[in-house]
C-alpha positions in Angstrom: 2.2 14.4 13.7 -0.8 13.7 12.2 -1.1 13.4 8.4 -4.6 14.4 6.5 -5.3 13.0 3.4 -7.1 14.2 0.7 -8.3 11.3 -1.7 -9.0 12.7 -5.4 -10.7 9.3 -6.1 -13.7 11.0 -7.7 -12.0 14.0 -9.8 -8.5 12.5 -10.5 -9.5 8.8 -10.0 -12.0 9.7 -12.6 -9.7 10.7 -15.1 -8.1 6.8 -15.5 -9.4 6.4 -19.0 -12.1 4.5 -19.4 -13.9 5.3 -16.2 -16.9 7.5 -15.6 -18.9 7.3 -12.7 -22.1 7.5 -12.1 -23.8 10.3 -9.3 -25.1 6.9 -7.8 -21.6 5.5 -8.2 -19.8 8.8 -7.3 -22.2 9.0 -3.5 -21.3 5.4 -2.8 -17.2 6.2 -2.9 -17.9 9.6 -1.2 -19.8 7.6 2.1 -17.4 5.1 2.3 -14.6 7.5 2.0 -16.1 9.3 4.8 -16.5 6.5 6.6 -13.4 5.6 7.0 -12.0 8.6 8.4 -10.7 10.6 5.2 -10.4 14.0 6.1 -11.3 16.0 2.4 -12.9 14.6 -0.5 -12.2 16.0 -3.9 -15.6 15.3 -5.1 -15.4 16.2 -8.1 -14.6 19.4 -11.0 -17.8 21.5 -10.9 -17.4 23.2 -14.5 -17.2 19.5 -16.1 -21.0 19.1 -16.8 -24.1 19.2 -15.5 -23.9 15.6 -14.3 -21.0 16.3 -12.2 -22.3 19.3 -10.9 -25.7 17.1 -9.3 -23.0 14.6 -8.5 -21.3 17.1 -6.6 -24.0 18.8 -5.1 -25.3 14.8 -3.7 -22.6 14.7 -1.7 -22.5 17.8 -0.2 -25.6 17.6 0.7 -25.2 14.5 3.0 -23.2 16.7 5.9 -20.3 14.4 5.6 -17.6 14.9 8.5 -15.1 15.3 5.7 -14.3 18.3 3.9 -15.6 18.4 0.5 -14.2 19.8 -2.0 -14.2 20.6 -6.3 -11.6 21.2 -8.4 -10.9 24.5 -9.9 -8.9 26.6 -12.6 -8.1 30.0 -11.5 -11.2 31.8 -13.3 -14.3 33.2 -12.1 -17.0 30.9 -14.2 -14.8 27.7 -12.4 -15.1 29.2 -8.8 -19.0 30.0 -9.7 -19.9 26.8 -10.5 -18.3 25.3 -7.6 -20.5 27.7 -5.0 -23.4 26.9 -7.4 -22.8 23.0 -5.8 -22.3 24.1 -2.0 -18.9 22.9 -1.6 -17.0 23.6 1.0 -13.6 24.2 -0.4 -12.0 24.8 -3.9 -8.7 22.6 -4.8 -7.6 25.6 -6.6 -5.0 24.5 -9.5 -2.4 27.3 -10.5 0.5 26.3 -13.4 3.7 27.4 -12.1 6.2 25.9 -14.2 7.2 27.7 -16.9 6.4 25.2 -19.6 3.1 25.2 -18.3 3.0 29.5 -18.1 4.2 30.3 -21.4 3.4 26.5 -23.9 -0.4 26.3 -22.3 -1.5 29.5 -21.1 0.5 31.4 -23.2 0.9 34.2 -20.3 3.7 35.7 -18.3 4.6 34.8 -14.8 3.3 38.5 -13.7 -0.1 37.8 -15.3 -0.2 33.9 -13.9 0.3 35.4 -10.6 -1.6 38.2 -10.5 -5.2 35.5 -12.0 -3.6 33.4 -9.2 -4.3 36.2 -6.3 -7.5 37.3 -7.9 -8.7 33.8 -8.0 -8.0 33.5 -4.1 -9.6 37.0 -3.6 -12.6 35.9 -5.4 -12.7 32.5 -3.2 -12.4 33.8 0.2 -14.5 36.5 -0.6 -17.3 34.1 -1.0 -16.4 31.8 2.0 -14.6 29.1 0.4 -12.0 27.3 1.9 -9.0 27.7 -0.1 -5.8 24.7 -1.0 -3.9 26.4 -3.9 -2.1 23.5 -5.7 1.1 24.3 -7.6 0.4 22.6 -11.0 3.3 21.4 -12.1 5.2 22.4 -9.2 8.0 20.0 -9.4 9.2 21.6 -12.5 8.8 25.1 -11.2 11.6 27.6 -10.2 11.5 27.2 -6.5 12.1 31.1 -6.0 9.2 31.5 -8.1 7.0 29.0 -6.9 7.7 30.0 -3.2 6.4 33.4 -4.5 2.7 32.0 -5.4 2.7 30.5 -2.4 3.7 33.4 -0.3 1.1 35.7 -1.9 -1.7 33.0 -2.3 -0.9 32.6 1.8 -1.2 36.6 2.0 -4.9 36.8 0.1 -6.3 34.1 2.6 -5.5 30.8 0.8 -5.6 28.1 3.8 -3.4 25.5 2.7 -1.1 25.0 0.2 0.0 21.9 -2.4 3.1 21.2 -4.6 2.0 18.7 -7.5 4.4 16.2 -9.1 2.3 16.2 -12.3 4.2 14.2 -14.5 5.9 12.4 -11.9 9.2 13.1 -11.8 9.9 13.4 -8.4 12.9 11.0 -7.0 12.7 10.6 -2.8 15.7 12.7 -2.5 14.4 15.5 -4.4 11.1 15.5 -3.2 12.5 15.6 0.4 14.5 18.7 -0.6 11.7 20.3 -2.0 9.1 20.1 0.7 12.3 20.8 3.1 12.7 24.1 1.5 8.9 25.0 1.8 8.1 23.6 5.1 8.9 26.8 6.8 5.5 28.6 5.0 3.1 28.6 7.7 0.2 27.1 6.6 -0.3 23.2 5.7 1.5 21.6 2.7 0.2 19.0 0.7 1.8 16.5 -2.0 0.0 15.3 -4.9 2.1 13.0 -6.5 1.6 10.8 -9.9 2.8 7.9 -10.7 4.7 7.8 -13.9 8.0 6.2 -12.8 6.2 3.8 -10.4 7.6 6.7 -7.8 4.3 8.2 -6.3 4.2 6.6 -2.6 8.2 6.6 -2.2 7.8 10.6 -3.0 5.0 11.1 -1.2 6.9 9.3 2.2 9.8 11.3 1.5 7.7 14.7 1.2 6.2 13.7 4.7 9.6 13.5 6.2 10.2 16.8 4.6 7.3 18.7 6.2 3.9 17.8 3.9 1.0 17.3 6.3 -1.3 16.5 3.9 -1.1 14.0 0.6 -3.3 13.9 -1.9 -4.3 10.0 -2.6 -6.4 7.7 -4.8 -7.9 4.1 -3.8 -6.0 1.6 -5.6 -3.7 4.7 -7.2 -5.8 5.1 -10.1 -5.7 8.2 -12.0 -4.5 9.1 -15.4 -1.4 7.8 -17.0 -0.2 5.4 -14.5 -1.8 7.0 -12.1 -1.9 8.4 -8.7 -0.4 8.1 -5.0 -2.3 4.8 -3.6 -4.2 5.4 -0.5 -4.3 2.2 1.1 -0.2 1.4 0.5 0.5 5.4 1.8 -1.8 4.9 4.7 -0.2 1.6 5.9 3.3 2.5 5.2 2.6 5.4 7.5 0.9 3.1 9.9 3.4 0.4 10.0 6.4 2.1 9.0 7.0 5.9 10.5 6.1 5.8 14.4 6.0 9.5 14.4 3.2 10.2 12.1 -0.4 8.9 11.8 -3.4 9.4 10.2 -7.3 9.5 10.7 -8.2 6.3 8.7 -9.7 3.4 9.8 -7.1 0.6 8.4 -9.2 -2.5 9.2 -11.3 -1.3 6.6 -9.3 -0.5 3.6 -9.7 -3.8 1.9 -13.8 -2.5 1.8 -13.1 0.3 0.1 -10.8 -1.0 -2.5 -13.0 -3.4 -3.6 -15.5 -0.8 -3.9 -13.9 1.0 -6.1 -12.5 -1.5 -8.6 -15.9 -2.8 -8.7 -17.6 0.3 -9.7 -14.5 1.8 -11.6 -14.0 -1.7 -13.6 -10.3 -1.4 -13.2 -9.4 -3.9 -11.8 -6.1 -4.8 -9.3 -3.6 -6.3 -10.3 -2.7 -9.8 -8.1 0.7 -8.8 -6.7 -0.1 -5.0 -6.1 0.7 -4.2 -1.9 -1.7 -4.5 0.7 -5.2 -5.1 -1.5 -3.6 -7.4 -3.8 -5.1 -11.2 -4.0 -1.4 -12.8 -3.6 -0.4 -10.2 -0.7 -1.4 -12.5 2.2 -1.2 -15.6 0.2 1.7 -17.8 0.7 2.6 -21.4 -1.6 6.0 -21.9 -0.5 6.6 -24.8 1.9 9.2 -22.8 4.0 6.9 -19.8 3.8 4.1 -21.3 4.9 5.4 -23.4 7.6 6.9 -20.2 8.9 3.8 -18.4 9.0 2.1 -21.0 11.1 4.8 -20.8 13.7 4.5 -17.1 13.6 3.4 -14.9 10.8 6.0 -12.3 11.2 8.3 -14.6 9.8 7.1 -13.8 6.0 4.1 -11.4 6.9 5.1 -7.4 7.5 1.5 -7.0 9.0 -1.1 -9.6 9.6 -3.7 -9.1 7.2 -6.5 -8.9 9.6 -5.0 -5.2 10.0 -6.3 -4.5 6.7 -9.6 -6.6 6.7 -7.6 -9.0 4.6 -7.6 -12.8 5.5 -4.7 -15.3 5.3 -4.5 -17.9 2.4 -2.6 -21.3 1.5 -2.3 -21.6 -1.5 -2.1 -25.2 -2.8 0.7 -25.9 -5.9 4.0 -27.5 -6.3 6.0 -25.3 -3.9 3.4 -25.8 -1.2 4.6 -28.0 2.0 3.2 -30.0 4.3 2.6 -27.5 6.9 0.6 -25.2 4.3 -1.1 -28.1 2.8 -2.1 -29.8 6.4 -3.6 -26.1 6.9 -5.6 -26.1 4.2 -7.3 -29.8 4.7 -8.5 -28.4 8.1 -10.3 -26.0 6.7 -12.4 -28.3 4.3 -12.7 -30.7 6.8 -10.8 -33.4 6.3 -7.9 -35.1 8.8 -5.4 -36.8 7.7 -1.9 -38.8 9.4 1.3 -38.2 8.5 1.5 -41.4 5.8 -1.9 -39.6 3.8 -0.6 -36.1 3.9 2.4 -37.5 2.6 1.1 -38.9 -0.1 -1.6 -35.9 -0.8 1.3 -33.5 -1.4 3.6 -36.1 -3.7 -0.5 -36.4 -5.6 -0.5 -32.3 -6.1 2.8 -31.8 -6.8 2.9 -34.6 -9.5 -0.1 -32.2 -11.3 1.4 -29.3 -11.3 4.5 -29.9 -12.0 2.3 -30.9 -15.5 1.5 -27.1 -15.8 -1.9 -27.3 -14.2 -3.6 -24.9 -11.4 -4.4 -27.0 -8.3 -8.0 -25.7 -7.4 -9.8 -27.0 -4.0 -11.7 -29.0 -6.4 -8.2 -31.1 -7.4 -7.7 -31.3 -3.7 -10.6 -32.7 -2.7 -10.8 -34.6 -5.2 -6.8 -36.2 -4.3 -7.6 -36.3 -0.9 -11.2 -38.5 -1.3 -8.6 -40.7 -3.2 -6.4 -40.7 -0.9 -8.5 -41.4 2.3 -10.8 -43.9 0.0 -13.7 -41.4 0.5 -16.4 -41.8 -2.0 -19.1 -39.7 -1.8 -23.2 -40.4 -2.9 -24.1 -37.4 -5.0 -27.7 -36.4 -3.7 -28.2 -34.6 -7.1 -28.0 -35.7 -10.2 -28.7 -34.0 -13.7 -30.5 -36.5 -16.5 -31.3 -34.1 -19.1 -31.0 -30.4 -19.7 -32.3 -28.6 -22.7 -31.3 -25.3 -24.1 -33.5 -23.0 -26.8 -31.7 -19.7 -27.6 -31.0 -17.3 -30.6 -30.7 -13.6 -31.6 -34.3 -13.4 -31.5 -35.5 -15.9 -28.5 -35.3 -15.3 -25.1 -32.5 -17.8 -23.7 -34.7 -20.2 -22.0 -33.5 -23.8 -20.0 -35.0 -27.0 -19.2 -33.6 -29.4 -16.8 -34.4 -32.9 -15.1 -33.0 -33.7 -12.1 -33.0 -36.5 -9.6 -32.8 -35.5 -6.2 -32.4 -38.6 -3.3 -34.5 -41.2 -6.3 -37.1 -37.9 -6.9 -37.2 -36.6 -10.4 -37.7 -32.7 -11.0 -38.2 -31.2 -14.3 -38.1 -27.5 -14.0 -37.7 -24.6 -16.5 -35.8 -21.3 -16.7 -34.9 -17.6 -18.6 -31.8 -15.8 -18.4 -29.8 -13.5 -19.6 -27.8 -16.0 -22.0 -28.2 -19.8 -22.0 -25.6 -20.5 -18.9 -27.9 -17.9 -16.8 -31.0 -19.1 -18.3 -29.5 -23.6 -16.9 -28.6 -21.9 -13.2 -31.8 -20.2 -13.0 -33.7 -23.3 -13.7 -31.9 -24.8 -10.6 -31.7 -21.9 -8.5 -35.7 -21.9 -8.1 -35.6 -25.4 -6.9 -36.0 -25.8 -3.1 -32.8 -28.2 -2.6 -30.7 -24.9 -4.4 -31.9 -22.4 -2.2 -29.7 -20.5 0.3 -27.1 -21.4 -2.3 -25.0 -18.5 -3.4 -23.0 -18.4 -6.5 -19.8 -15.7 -5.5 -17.7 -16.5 -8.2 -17.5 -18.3 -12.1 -14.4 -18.4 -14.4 -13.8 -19.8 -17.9 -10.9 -21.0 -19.5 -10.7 -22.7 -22.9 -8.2 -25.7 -22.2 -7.4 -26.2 -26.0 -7.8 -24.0 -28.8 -10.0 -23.6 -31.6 -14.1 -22.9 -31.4 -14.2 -26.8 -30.2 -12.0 -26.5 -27.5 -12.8 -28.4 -24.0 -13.9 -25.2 -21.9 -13.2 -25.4 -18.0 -15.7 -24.1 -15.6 -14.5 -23.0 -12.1 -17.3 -21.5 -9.4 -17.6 -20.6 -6.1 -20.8 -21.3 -4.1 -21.3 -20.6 -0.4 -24.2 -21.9 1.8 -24.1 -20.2 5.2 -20.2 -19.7 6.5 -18.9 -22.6 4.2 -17.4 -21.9 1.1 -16.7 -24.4 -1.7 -15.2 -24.5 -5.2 -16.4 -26.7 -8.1 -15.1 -27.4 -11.5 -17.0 -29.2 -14.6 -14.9 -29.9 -18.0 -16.8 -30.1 -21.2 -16.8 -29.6 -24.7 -20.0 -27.3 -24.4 -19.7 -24.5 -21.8 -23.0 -24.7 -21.0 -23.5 -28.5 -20.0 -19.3 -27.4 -18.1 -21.4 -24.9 -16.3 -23.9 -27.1 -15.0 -21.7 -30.0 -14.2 -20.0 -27.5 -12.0 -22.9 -25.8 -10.3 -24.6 -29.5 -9.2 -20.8 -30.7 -8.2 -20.6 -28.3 -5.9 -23.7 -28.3 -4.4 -23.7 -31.5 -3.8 -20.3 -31.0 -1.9 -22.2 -28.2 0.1 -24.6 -30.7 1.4 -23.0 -33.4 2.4 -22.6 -31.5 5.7 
């Protein structure tokens, strides 16, 4: 069977607090959703503001192969506002439980579903698509619920959707529930939340129940703790349950969780499944040696599946295997005697607390194999002028095979303002900077400040570290370092 997902990225997604999205923002999401094979978009909640509304009304003007869709309470001025932005459908959200009936709306059942019916009425009379989602649902009498259903079904609504809204769900119970409503005959959804760390277990076990649809997020954001994740629901169904599937292209969901935490600013957490940074990365010697021989040994998927890559990860549980691995793809060969003796090198520094970067390693295995490299670059003098007032502005003096450069530079802040006056040098050209961290090693305001960066030049890919009382002169250090490992090639 195949499963539909609707992702509520953009309208629940939204509500993470913290997060508001731009229509620019909101458009990019929306085409990549669409993209990738998601099948309706909840773009949005049209009586928000008039932001969301243009929002809205950008991407339903594209002619996405997705359904789009805007949120809606069960009131006229809601269902006007959503026509107003061309939509195709409503997510149309009806309180069933009785907390909800009688603590929020302060109404009867009787009235609740009598605004439901007219709400549907008033929909289909004006050619939406109707999904009439429970609010609530998993707190609901079931006779009761099944009765908005049944009559939302009777004035036309097209799909229905029982929402776990504070996330109480178990997988038992949620496979009872959609169980007992899987006889209605139109589609159910599940909208699931997150609050006992529950959502994708419920949402699996409401798919063995009878759900054909799930209502997702990328990355599971969403208020509270959030929503069902798309990309670990997707993959489970993938990898795990041979007689469902779905309409998503997997190879790219790595793209579109990156997307999202970059434009969202929340940010994913190292260990979390499938899009994490440590999901396909493996330290341990027995691990790693494993998945050279065969990555299904410690791998449930290979992470190409995902548009992930494999990585080594060099540290004190790391074995030779892993480590051998890892010096083929800087470069460097090594016997049997020198690998030895590499690994006994990194274990011995982080067994003192420290992070083994590629930097350490090259740096152990030049030892090692008595490399010692002639640094084309080298700084002589850099000068930095900035203030509350004063444009951050750099001057530095290079020399570059026995040339000396002097060459100036503004930035954003002093560090931006030292790069830029490299960047516009012709040796630095073609030379990206993808990535710069900052620790403080020591405390205090004259603590040694460590500078770790990422430059790539083409297809290669290096790391660089500089160590300095003054982050600016650590920066530097760094940047040159690792340009001049870049082109010793």
């Amino acid at each position: 069977m195949n499963i539909k997902i609707l992702d509520t990225t953009l309208r629940d997604g939204e509500q993470t607090p913290g997060v508001s999205l731009t229509a620019k923002e909101k458009f990019r999401i929306a085409n990549k959703l669409d993209e990738i094979g998601i099948d309706y978009i909840e773009a949005g909640s049209a009586i928000t503001s008039e932001g969301e509304r243009e929002s809205i009304k950008g991407i339903t003007s594209q002619g996405f192969n997705a359904e789009i869709l805007s949120f809606s309470r069960p009131l006229n001025v809601d269902i006007d506002y959503c026509l107003d932005c061309d939509v195709d459908g409503v997510n149309l959200v009806v309180p069933t439980s009785d907390l909800h009936i009688k603590d929020k709306l302060k109404t009867t059942r009787e009235d609740l579903l009598d605004m439901s019916n007219n709400a549907v009425d008033y929909c289909k009379d004006h050619g939406l698509i109707v999904e009439l989602s429970a609010e609530d649902a998993s707190r609901s009498d079931i006779d009761f619920l099944r009765n908005v259903y049944v009559n939302a079904i009777d004035h036309g609504a097209d799909r229905i959707c029982v929402c776990d809204t504070v996330g109480i769900l178990t997988p038992d119970f949620s496979f009872d529930l959609f169980s007992k409503l899987c006889d209605i005959n139109v589609p159910v959804a599940c909208h699931c939340h997150n609050d006992f760390g529950l959502a994708v277990a419920n949402t699996l076990s409401a798919i063995k129940g009878g759900a054909s649809e799930i209502h997702t997020t990328i990355n599971g954001i969403g208020e509270r703790a959030g929503n069902t994740s798309f990309e670990e629901s997707v993959v489970s169904i993938d990898r795990l349950f041979s007689q469902f599937s779905t309409n998503v292209k997997i190879n790219e969901i790595y793209d579109v969780s990156k997307l999202v935490a970059r434009l969202t600013g929340v940010y994913i957490q190292p260990n979390k499944a499938i899009v994490g940074e440590n999901a396909f990365a493996h330290e341990s010697g027995i691990h790693s040696d494993g998945i050279i021989k065969n990555s299904a040994t410690y791998e449930p998927m290979t992470p190409e599946l995902v548009g992930r890559k494999r990585k080594f990860i060099i540290g004190k549980h790391m074995g030779t295997h892993g480590l051998n691995s890892r010096l083929k793809e800087l470069g460097l060969d090594v016997n049997e005697d020198q690998l030895q003796q590499i690994c006994c090198d990194i274990k011995e520094l982080a067994d003192k607390g420290k992070t083994v970067t590629d930097v350490d390693l090259q740096v152990i295995a030049d030892n090692v194999l008595e490399i010692n490299h002639e640094d084309r670059i080298k700084l002589d003098e850099l000068t930095i002028v900035s203030g509350n007032k004063v444009m951050p502005t750099a001057s530095v003096k290079i020399t570059v095979d026995d040339d000396e450069i002097l060459n100036a530079g503004v930035g954003l802040g002093p560090v931006d303002a030292a790069i830029n006056a490299l960047k516009t040098l012709d040796i630095f050209k073609d030379i990206n900077l993808i990535e710069y961290h900052v620790d403080a090693i020591t405390g205090g305001t004259d603590a040694f400040i460590d500078v770790i960066i990422k430059l790539q030049k083409g297809d290669k890919v290096v790391s660089a570290r500089g160590t300095e009382p003054d982050i600016i002169n650590a920066s530097v250090k760094a940047y040159i370092a690792g340009v001049n490992r870049l082109l010793r090639d």
